[in-house]
C-alpha positions in Angstrom: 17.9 -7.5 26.0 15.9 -8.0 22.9 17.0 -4.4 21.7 18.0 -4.9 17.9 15.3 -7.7 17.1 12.9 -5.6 18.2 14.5 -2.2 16.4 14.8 -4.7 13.1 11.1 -5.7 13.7 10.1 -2.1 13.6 11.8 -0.9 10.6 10.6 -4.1 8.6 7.1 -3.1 9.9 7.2 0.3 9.1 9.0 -0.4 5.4 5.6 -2.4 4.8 3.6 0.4 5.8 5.6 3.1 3.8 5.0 0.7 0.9 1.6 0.2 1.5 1.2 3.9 1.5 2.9 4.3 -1.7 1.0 1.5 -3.7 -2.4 3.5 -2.8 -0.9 6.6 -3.2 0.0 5.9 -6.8 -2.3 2.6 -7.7 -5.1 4.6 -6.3 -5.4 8.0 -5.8 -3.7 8.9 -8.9 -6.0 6.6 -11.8 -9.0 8.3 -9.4 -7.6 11.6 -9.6 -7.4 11.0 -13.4 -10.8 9.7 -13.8 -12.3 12.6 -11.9 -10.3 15.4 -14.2 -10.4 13.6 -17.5 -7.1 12.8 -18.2 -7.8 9.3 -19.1 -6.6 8.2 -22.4 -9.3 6.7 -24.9 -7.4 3.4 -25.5 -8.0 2.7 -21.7 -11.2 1.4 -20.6 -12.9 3.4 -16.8 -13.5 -0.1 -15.9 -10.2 -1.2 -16.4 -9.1 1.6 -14.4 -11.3 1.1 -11.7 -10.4 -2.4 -11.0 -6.2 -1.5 -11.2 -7.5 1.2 -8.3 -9.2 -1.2 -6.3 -6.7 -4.1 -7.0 -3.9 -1.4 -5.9 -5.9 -0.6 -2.7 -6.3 -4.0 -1.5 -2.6 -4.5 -2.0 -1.6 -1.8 0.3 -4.1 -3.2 2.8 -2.7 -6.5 2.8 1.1 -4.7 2.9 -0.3 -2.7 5.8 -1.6 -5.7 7.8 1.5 -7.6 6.9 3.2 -4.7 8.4 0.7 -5.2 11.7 1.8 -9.1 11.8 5.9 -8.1 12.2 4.5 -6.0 15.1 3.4 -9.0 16.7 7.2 -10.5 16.6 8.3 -7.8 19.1 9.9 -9.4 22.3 9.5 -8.4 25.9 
């Protein structure tokens, strides 16, 4: 009965959690990944970097549990 809400529910929950994965993928791993090898340019400060990382991984967590809340919107 409550087939497309629910189908529209679970593609808005999983675009949050693609998105999620993509802003720690690239806010995250990849400043980390160029901490660890070096590849930081001079004009950049670590701790600058570090806090974009961390700021990029809370994002995705909140996108992620946003994700989780559209979940709860799925009828019976």
């Amino acid at each position: 009965m409550f087939l497309v809400h629910n189908e529209r529910t679970k593609l808005t929950a999983t675009w949050f959690n693609t998105l999620a994965t993509a802003v720690i993928a690239a806010g995250f791993f990849g400043p980390v990944a160029a901490l660890v090898y070096q590849l930081v340019p001079v004009a950049i400060g670590t701790g600058t970097i570090v806090a974009v990382a961390f700021g990029c991984l809370a994002l995705g967590g909140v996108l992620h549990l946003l994700g989780l809340v559209f979940l709860r919107r799925l009828r019976a």
